[in-house]
N, C-alpha and C positions, 0 to 999 in steps of 0.2 A: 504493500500500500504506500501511495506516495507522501502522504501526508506523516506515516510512522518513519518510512526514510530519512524522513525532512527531521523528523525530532531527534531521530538516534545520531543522525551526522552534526545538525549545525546547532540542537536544542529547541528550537523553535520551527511552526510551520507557518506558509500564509493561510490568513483565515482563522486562527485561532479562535478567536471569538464562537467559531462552529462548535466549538462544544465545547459552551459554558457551563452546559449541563453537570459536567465534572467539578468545574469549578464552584457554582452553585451549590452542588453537594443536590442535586433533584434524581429524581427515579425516572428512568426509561417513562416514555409518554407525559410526565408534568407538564402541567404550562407552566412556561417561562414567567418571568417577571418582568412588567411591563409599568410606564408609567402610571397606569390605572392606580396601582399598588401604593403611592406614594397619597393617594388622593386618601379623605377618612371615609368612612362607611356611608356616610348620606350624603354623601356627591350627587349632584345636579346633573347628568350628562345628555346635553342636546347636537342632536343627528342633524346637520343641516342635509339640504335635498336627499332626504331620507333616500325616497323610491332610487336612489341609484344607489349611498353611499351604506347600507345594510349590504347588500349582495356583495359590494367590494370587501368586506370585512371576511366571510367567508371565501371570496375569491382568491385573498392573500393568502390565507394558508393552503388552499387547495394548489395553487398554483409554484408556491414554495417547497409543499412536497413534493410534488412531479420535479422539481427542479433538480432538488436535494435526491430523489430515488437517480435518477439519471447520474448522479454523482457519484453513489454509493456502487451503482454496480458497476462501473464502470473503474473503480479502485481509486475514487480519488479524495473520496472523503470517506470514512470512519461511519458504521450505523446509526452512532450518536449523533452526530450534528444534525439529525433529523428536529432533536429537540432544540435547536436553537432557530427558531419558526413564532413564528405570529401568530397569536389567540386565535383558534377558532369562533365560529360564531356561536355555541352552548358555549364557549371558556367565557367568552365577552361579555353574556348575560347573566353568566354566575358572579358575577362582577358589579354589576348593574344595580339597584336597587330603581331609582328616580331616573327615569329617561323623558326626555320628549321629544317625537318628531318632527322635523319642520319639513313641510312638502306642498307645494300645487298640487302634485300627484300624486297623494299616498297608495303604495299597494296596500291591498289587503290583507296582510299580515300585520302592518301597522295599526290599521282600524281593527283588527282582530283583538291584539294584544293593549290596544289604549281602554284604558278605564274612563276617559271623554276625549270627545274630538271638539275642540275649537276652532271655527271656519273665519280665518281673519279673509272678508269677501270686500270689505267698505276698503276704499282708500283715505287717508289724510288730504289730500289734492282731488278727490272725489271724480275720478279719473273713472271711467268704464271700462269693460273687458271688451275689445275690436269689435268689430259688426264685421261678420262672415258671408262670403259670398262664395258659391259655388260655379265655377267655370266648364265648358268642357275644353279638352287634354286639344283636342283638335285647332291648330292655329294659336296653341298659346305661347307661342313665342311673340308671332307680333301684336300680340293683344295686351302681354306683358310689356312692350316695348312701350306700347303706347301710353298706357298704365305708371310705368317709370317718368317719362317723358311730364307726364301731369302733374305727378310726384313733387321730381325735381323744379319745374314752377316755379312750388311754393316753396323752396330751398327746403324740402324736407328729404328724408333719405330712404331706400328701398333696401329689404334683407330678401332674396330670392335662396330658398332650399332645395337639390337637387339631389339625386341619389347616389351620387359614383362619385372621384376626384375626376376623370375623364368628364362626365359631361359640367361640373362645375367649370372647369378650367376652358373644355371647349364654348361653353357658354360666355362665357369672360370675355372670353377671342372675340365671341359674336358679337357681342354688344358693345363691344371700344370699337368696332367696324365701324358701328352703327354712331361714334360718338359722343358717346355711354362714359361718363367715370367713372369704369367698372374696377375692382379687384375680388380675387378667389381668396378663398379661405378653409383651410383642411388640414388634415392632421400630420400630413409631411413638411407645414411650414413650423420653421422653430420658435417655441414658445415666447419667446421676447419678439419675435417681430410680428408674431401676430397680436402682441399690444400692441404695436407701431400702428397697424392697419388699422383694426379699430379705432384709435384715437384719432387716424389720418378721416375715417369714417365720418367720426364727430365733426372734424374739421372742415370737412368739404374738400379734401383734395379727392376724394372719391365719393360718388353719389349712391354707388351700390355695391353691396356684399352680397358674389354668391357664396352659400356654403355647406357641408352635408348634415351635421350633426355637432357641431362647437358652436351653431347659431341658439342653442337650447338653453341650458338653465346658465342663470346669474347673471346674464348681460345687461347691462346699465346704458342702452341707448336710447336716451329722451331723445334724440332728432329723428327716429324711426318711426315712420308713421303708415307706411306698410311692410306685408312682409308677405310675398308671392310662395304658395306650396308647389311644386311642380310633382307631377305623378301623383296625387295625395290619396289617390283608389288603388295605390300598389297594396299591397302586403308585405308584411316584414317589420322588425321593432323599428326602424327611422321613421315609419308612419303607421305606428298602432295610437293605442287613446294618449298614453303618457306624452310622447312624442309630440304629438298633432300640440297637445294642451300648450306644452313646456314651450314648442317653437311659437305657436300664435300668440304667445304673452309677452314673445319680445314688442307685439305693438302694441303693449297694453303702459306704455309711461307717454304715451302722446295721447291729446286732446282728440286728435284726427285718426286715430289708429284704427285701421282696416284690416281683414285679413284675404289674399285670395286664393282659395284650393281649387287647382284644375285638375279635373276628371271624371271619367265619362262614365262612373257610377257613384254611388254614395255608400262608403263600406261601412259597417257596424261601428268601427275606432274613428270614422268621419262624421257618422250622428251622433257617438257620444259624442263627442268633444265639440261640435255645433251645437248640440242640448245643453250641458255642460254650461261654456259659455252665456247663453242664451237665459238661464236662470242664475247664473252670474249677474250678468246683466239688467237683469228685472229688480235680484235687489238692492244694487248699486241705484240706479236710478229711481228707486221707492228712496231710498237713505237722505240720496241728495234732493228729492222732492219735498221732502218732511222736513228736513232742516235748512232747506233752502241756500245750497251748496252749486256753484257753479264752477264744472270740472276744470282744472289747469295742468298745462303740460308739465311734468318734472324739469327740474331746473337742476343742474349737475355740474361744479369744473371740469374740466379736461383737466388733468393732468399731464405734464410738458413729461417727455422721457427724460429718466434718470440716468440714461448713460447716454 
């Protein structure tokens, strides 16, 4: 084994840390010791964008062991460093006392496991959930185009979602043809300059973003006042209910925010999530009817880059 090589010749191997277990003084399978541990017993722990970041928690260990067995047999790590891995999801709730999750779209394991749900629906800025419109698939490019075109007008700015890095990037192509201050945005761009773009977004050096799946949770774009679905009758998680909800909210911090899904049927994850909204909707504008609230767009700095 190369790692016992490594200890008998020089005393030390890389990676040690692989088994702290020894060090620890833990038994084959314990869970490790984690920041949790430092916290007291009636710790407060809040899940932001739950519906994804639960599954992640389970993902990290599942994915650390396939890594870690791939290592083991192959003689390059010791069976022990198995235990030097990340809480599974039962470790994590044996841990847990007080959680709360925060989510647009909680799965159902969250409303399963809460003892209340709290629906924060009202905004402060009394702002509404977009008005949805369904298009068909046929011709919606130049329908989109023209759509953009009205957009930009009013100096406000378009989020177009697409399914693939190819047709984001070919689209891109298409619409700076067309005159368009377009840029792409996907997961091969690196993380710092896709703040660049964004903020370039804000700015107006670009009028539109297309993108497949980073256009979804936590985006802060108050100048976004529409946001075009393309394929949104496909199948598949990029357009099931979560999806549809979590992209149509980026036009939910402007006053004017619209949403437009092309296709050329209405899927079950297309009517929730037009339902959905739609009684959103109703009681947002009961709230601001009653106290006599009239909606305003978010107002936000840009932040200048730090490097």
């Amino acid at each position: 084994n190369y790692d016992l090589e490594m200890l008998e010749q020089v005393g030390y191997c890389n990676g040690i840390e692989n088994y702290s277990r020894h060090l620890s003084d833990r038994g084959p399978g314990e869970p490790p010791s984690t920041l949790m541990d430092f916290f007291p017993d009636d710790k407060l722990i809040f899940v932001d964008e739950s519906h994804v970041t639960l599954s992640q928690i389970g993902g990290m260990y599942a994915g650390d062991q396939s890594r870690k067995q791939n290592l083991i047999d192959y003689g390059f790590r010791l069976p022990s460093a198995r235990d030097n891995r990340p809480l599974n999801f039962e470790e994590f709730n044996t841990k847990v006392k007080q959680i709360i999750y925060v989510s647009a779209t909680p799965n159902q394991y969250e409303i399963r496991n809460s003892k209340q749900v709290a629906e924060q629906i009202v905004r402060p800025t009394g702002l509404l959930d977009p008005e949805i419109e369904v298009r068909p698939s046929t011709g919606q490019i130049p329908d989109l185009i023209k759509e953009i075109e009205i957009t930009v007008k009013k100096k406000q700015r378009v989020l177009v979602t697409t399914l693939t890095k190819r047709m984001a990037e070919e689209l891109s192509s298409f619409l700076s043809e067309h005159g368009i201050k377009v840029q792409y945005l996907h997961s091969e761009i690196e993380t710092l300059e896709r703040v660049d773009i964004l903020r370039d977004l804000r700015n107006g050096k670009y009028d539109v973003l297309v993108g497949i799946n980073l256009l979804r949770e936590g985006l802060d774009l108050p100048e976004v006042s529409l946001v075009a679905i393309l394929d949104a009758d496909m199948s598949g998680f990029l357009r099931n209910e979560t999806s549809l909800i979590q992209t149509m909210g980026r036009a939910a911090r402007h006053v004017e925010g619209r949403v437009i899904m092309y296709g050329d049927k209405i899927t079950p994850a297309m009517r929730f999530a037009i339902s959905e909204t739609k009684r959103r909707r109703k009681i947002q504008e009961s709230y601001n009817k009653k106290h006599g609230i009239t909606p305003s767009t978010i107002v936000s700095n840009i932040n200048e880059s730090m490097i």
